[in-house]
Jmol script that loads the backbone (N, CA, C; Angstrom):
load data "model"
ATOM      1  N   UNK A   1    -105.732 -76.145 150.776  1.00  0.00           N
ATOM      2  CA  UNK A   1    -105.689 -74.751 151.162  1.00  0.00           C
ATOM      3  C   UNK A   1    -106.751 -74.499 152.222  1.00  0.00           C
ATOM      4  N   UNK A   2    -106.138 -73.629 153.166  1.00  0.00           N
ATOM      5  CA  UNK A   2    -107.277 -73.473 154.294  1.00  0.00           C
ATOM      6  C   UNK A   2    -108.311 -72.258 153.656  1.00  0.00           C
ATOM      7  N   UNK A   3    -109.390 -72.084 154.417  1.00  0.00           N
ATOM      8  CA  UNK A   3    -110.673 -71.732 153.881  1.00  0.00           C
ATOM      9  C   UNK A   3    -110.099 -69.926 154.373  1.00  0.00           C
ATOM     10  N   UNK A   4    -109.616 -69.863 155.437  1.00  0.00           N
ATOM     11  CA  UNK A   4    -108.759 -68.320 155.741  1.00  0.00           C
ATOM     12  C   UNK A   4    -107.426 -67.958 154.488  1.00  0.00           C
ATOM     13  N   UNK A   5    -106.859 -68.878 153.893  1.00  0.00           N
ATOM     14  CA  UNK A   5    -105.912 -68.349 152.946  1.00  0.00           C
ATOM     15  C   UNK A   5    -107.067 -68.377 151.226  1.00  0.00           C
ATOM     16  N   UNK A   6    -108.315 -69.439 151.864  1.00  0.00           N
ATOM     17  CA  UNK A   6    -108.951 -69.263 150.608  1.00  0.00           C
ATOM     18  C   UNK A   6    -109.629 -67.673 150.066  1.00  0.00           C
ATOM     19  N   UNK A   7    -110.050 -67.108 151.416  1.00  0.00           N
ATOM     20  CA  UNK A   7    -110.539 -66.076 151.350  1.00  0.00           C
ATOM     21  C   UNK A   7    -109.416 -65.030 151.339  1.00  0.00           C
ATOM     22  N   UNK A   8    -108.616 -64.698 151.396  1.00  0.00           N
ATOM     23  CA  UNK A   8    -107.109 -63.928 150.992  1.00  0.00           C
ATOM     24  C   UNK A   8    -107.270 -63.571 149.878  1.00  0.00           C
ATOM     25  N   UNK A   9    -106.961 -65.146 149.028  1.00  0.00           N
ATOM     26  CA  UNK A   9    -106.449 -64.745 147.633  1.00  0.00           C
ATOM     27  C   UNK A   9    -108.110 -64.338 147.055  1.00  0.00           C
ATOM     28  N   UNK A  10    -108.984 -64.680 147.567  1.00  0.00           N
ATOM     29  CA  UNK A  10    -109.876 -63.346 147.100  1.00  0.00           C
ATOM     30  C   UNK A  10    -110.246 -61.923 147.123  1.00  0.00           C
ATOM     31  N   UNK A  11    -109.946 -61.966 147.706  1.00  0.00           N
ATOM     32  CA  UNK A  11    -109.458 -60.506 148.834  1.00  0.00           C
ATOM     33  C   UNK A  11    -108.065 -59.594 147.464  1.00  0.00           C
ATOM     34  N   UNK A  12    -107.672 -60.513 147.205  1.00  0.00           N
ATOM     35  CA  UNK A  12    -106.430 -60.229 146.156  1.00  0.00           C
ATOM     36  C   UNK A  12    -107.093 -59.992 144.943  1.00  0.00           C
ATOM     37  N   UNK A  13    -108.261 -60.948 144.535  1.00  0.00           N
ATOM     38  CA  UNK A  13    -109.032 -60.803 143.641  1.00  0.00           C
ATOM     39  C   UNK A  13    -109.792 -59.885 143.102  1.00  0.00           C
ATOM     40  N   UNK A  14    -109.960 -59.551 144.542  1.00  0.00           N
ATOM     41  CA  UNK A  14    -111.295 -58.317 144.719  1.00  0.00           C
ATOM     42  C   UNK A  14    -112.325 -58.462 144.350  1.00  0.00           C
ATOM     43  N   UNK A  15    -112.395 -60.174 145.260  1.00  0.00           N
ATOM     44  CA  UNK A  15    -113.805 -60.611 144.878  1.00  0.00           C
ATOM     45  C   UNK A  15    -114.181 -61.086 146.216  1.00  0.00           C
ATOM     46  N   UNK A  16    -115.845 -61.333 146.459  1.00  0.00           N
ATOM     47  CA  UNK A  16    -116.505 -61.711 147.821  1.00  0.00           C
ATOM     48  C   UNK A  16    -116.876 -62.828 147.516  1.00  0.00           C
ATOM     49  N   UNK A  17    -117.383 -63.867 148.091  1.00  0.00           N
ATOM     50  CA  UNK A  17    -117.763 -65.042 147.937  1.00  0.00           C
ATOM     51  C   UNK A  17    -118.963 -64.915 147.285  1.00  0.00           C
ATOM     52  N   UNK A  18    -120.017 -64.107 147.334  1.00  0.00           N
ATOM     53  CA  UNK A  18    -120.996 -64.063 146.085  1.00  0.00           C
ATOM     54  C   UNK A  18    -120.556 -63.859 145.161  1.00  0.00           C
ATOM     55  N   UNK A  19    -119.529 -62.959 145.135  1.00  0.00           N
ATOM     56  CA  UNK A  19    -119.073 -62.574 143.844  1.00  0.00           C
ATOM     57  C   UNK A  19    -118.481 -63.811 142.785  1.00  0.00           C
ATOM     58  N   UNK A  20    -117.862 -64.148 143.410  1.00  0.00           N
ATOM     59  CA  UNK A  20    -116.920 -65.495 143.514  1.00  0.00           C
ATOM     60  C   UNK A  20    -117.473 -66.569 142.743  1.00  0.00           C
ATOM     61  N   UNK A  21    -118.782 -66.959 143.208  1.00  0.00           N
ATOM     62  CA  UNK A  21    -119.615 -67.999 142.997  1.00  0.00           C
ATOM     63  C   UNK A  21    -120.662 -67.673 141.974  1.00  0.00           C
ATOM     64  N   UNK A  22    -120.974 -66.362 141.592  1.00  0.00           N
ATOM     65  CA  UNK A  22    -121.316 -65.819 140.126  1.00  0.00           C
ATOM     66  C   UNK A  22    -120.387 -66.099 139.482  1.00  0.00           C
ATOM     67  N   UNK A  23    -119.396 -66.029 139.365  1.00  0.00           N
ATOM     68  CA  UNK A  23    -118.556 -65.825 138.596  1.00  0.00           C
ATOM     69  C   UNK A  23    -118.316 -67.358 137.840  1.00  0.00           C
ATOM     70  N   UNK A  24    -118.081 -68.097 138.918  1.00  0.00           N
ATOM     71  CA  UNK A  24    -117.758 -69.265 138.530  1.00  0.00           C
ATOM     72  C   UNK A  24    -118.935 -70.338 138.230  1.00  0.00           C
ATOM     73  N   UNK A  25    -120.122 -69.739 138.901  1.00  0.00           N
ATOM     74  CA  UNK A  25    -121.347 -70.476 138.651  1.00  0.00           C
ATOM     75  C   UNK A  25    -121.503 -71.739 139.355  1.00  0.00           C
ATOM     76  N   UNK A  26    -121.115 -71.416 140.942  1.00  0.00           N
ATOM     77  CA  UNK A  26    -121.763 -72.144 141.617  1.00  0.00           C
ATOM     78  C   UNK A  26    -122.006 -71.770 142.850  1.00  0.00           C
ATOM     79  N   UNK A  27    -123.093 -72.781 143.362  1.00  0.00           N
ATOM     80  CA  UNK A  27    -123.299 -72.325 144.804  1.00  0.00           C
ATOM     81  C   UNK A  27    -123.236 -71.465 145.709  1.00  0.00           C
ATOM     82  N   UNK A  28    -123.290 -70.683 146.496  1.00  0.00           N
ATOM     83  CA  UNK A  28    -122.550 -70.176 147.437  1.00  0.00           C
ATOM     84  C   UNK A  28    -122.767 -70.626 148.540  1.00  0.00           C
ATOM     85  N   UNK A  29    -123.865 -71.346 148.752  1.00  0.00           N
ATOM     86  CA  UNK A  29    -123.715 -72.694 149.820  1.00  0.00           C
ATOM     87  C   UNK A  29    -122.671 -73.449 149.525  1.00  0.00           C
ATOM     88  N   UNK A  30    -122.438 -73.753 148.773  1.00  0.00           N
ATOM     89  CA  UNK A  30    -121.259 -74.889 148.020  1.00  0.00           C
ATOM     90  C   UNK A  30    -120.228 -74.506 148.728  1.00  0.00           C
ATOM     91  N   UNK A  31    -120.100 -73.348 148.570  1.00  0.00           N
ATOM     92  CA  UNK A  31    -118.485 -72.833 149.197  1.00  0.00           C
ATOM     93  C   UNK A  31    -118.629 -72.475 150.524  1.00  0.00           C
ATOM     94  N   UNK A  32    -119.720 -72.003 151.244  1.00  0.00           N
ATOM     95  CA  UNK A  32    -120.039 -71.672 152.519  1.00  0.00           C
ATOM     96  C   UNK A  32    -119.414 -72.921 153.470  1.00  0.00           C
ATOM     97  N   UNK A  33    -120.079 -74.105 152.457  1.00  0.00           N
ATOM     98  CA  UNK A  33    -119.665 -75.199 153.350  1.00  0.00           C
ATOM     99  C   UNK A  33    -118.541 -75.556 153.616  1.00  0.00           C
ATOM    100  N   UNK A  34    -117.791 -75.445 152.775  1.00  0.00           N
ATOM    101  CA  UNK A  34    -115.664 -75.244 152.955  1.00  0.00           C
ATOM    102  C   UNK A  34    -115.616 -74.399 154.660  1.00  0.00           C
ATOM    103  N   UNK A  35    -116.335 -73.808 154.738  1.00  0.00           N
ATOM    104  CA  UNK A  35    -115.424 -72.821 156.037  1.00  0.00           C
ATOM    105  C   UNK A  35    -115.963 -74.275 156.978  1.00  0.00           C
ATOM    106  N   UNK A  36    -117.106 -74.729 156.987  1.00  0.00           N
ATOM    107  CA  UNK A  36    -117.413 -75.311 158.304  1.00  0.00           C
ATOM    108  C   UNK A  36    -115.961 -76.937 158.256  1.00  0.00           C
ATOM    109  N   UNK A  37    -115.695 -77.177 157.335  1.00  0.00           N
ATOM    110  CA  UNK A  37    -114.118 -78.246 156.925  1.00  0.00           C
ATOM    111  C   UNK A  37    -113.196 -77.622 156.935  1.00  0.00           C
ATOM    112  N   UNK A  38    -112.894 -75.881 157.415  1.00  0.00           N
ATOM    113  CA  UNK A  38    -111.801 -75.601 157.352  1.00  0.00           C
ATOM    114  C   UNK A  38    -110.906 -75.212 155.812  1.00  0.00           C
ATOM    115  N   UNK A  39    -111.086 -75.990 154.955  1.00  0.00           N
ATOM    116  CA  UNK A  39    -110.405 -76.438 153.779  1.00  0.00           C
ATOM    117  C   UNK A  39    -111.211 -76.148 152.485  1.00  0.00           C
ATOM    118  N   UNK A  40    -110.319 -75.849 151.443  1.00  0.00           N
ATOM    119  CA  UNK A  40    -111.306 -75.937 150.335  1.00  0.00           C
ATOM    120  C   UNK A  40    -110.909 -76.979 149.239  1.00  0.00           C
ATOM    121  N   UNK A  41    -111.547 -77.316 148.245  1.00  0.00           N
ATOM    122  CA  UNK A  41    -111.020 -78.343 147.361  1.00  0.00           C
ATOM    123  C   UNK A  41    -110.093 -77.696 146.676  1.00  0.00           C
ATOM    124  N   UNK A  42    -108.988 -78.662 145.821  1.00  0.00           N
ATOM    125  CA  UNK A  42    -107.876 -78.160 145.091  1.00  0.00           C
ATOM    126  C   UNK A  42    -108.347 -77.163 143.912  1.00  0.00           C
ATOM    127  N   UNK A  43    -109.353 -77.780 143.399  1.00  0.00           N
ATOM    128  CA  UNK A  43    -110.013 -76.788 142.019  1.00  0.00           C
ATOM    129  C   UNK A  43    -110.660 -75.489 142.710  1.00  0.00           C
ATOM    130  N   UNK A  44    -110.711 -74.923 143.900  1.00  0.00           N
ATOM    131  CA  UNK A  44    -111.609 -73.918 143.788  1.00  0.00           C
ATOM    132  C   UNK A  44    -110.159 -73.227 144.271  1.00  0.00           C
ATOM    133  N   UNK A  45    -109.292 -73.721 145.240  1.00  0.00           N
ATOM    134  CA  UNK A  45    -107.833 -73.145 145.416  1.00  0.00           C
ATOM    135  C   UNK A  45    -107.565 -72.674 144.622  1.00  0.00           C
ATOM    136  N   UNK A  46    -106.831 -73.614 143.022  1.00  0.00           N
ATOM    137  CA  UNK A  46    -106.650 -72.969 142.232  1.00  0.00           C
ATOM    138  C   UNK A  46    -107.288 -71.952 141.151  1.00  0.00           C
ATOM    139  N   UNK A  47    -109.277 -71.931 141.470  1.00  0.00           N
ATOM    140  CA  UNK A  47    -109.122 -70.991 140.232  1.00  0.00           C
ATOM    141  C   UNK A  47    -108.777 -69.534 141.247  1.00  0.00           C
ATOM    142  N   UNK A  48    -109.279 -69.364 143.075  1.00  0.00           N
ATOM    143  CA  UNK A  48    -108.623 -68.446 143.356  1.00  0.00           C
ATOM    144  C   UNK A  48    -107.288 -67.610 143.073  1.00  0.00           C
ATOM    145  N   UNK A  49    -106.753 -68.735 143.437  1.00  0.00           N
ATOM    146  CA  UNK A  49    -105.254 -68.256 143.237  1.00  0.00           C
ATOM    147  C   UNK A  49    -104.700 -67.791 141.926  1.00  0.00           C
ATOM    148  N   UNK A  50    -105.384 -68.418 140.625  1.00  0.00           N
ATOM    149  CA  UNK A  50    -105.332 -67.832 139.263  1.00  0.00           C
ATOM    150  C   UNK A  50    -106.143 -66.314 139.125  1.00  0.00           C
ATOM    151  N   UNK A  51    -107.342 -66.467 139.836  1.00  0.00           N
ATOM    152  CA  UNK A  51    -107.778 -64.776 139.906  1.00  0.00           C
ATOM    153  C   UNK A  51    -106.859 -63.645 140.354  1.00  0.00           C
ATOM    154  N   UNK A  52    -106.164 -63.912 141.643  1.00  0.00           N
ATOM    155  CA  UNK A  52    -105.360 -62.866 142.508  1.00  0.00           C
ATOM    156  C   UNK A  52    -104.268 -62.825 141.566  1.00  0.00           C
ATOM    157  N   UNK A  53    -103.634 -63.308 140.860  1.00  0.00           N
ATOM    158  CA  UNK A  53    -102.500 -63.868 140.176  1.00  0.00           C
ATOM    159  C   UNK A  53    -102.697 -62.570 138.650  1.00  0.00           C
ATOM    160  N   UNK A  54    -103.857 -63.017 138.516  1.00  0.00           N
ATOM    161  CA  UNK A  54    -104.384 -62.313 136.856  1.00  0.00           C
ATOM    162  C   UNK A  54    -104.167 -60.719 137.358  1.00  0.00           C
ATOM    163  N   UNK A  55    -106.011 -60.860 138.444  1.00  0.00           N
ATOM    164  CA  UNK A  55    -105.848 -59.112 138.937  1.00  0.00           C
ATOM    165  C   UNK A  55    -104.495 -58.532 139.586  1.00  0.00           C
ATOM    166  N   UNK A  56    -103.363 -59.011 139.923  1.00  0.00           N
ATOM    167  CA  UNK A  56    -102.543 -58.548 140.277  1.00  0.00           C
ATOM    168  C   UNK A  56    -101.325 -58.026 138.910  1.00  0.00           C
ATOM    169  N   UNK A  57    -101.998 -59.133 137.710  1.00  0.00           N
ATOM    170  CA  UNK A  57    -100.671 -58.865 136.558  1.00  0.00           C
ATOM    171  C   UNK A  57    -101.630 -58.533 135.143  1.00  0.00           C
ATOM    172  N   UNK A  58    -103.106 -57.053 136.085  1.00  0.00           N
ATOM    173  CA  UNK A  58    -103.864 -56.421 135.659  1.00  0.00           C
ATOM    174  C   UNK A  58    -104.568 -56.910 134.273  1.00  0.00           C
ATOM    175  N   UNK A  59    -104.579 -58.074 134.670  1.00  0.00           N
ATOM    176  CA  UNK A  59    -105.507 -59.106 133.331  1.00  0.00           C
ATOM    177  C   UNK A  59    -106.965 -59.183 133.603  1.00  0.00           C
ATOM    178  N   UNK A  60    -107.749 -59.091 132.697  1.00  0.00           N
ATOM    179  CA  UNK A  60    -109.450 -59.056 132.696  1.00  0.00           C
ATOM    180  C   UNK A  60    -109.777 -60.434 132.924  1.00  0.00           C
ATOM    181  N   UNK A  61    -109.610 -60.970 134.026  1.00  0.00           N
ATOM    182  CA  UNK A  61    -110.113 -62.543 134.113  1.00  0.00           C
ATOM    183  C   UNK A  61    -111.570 -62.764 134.231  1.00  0.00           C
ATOM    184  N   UNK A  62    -112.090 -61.350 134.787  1.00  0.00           N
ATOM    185  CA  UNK A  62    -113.576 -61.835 134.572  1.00  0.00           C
ATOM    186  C   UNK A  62    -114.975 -61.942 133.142  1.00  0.00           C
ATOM    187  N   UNK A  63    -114.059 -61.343 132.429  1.00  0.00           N
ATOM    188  CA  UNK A  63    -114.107 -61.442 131.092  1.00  0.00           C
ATOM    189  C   UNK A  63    -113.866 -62.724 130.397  1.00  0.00           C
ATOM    190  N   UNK A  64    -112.417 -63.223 130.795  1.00  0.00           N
ATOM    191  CA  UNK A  64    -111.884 -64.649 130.229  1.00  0.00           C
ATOM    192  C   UNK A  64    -113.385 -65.073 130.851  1.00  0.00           C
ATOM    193  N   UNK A  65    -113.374 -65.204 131.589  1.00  0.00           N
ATOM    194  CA  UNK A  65    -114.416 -66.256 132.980  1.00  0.00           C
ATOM    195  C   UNK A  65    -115.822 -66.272 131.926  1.00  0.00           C
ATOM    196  N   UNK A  66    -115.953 -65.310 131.801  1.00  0.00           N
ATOM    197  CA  UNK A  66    -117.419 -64.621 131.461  1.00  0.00           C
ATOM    198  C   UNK A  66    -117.582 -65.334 129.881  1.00  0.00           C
ATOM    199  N   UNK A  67    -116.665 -65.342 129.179  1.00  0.00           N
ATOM    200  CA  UNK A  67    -116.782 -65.754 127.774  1.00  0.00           C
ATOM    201  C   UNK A  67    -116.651 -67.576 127.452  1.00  0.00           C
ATOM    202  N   UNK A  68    -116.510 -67.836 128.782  1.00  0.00           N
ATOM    203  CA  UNK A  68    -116.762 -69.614 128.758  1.00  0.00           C
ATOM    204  C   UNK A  68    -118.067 -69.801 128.806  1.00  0.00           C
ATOM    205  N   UNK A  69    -119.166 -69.001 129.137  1.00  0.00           N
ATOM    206  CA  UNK A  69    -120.290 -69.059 128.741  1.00  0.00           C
ATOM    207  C   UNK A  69    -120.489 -70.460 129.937  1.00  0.00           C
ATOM    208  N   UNK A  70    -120.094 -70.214 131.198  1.00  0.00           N
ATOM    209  CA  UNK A  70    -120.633 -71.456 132.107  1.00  0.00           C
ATOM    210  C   UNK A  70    -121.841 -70.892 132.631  1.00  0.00           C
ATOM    211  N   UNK A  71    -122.597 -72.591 133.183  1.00  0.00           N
ATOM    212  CA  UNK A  71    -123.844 -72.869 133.414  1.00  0.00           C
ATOM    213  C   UNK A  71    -123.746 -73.327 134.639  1.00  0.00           C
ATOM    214  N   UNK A  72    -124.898 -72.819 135.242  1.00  0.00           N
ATOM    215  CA  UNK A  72    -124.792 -73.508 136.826  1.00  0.00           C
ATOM    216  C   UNK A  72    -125.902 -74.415 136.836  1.00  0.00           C
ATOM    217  N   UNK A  73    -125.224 -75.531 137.858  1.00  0.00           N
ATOM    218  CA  UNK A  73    -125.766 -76.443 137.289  1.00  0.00           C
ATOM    219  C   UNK A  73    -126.966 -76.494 138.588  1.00  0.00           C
ATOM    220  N   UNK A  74    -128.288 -77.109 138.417  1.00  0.00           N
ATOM    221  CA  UNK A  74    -129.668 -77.189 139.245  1.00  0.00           C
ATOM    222  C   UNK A  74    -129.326 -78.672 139.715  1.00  0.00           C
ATOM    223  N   UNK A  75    -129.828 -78.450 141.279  1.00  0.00           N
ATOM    224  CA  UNK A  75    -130.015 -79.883 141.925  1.00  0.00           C
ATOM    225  C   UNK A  75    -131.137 -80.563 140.809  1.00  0.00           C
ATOM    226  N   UNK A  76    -131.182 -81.813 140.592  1.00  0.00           N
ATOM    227  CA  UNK A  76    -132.340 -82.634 139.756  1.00  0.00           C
ATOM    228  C   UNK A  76    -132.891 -83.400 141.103  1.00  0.00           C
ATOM    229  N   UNK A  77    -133.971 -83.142 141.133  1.00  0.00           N
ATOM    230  CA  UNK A  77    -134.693 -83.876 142.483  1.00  0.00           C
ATOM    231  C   UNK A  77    -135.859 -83.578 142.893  1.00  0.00           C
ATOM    232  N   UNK A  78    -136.620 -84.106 143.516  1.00  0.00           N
ATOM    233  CA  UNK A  78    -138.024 -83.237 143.745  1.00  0.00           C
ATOM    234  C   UNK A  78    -137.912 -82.081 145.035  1.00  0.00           C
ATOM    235  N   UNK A  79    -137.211 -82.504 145.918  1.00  0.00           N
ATOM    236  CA  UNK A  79    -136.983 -81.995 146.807  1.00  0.00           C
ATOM    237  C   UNK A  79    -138.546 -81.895 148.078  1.00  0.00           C
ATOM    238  N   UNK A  80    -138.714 -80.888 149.026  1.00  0.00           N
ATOM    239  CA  UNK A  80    -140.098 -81.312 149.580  1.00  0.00           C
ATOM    240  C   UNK A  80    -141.605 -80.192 148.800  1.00  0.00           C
ATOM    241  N   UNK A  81    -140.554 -79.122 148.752  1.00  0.00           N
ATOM    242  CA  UNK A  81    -141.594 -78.432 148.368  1.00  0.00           C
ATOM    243  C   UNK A  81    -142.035 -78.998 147.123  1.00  0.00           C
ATOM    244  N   UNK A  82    -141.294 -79.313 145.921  1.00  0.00           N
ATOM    245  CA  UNK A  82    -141.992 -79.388 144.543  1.00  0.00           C
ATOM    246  C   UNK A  82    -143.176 -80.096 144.794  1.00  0.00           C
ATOM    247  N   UNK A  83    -144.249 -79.718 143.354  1.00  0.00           N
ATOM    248  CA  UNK A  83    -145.528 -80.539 143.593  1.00  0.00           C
ATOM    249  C   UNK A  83    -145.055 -81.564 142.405  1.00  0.00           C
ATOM    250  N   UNK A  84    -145.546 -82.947 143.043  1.00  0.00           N
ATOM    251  CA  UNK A  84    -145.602 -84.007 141.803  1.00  0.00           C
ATOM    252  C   UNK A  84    -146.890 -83.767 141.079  1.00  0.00           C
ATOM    253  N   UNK A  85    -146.176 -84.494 140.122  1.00  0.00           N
ATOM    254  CA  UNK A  85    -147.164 -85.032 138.888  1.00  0.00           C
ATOM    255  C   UNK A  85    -148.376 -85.836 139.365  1.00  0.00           C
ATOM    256  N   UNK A  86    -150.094 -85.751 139.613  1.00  0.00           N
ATOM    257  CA  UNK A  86    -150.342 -86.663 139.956  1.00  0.00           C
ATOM    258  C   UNK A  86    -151.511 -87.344 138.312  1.00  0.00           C
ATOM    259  N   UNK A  87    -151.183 -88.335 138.002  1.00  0.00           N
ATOM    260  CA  UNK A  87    -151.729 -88.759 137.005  1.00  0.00           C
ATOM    261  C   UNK A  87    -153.047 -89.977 137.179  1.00  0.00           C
TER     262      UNK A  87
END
end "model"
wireframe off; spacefill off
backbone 0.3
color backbone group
């Protein structure tokens, strides 16, 4: 799915890409990066397209969403800023 029909069926959703990425508990860099590929992966296609689908056949999906109790997940890494351990 292109990253212009990805943003549609949100649009259908009546959701924004922050919104989007609360919801689902990830990134919004994550998904930012889809526009610069054009494309998005099949799993984020489809949970769009299951949102526009729900809010259109006036179902509380953000509720369903909300009661999976998902976790977003943290890079594990030091990265530059962290301070190490010095022992």
């Amino acid at each position: 799915m292109t990253f212009i029909d990805f943003k549609k069926l949100l649009l259908d959703a009546e959701l924004t890409i922050p919104k989007f990425t609360a919801l689902i508990k990830v990134s919004e860099k994550n998904i930012q990066s889809y526009k610069k590929k054009k494309e998005v992966p099949n799993a984020i296609a489809a949970c769009a397209a299951c949102f526009a689908k729900m809010n259109q056949e006036g179902i509380d999906y953000k509720e369903l969403i909300n009661d999976l109790e998902l976790t977003k997940k943290e890079k594990k890494g030091a990265g530059f800023s962290a301070k190490k351990d010095k022992d």
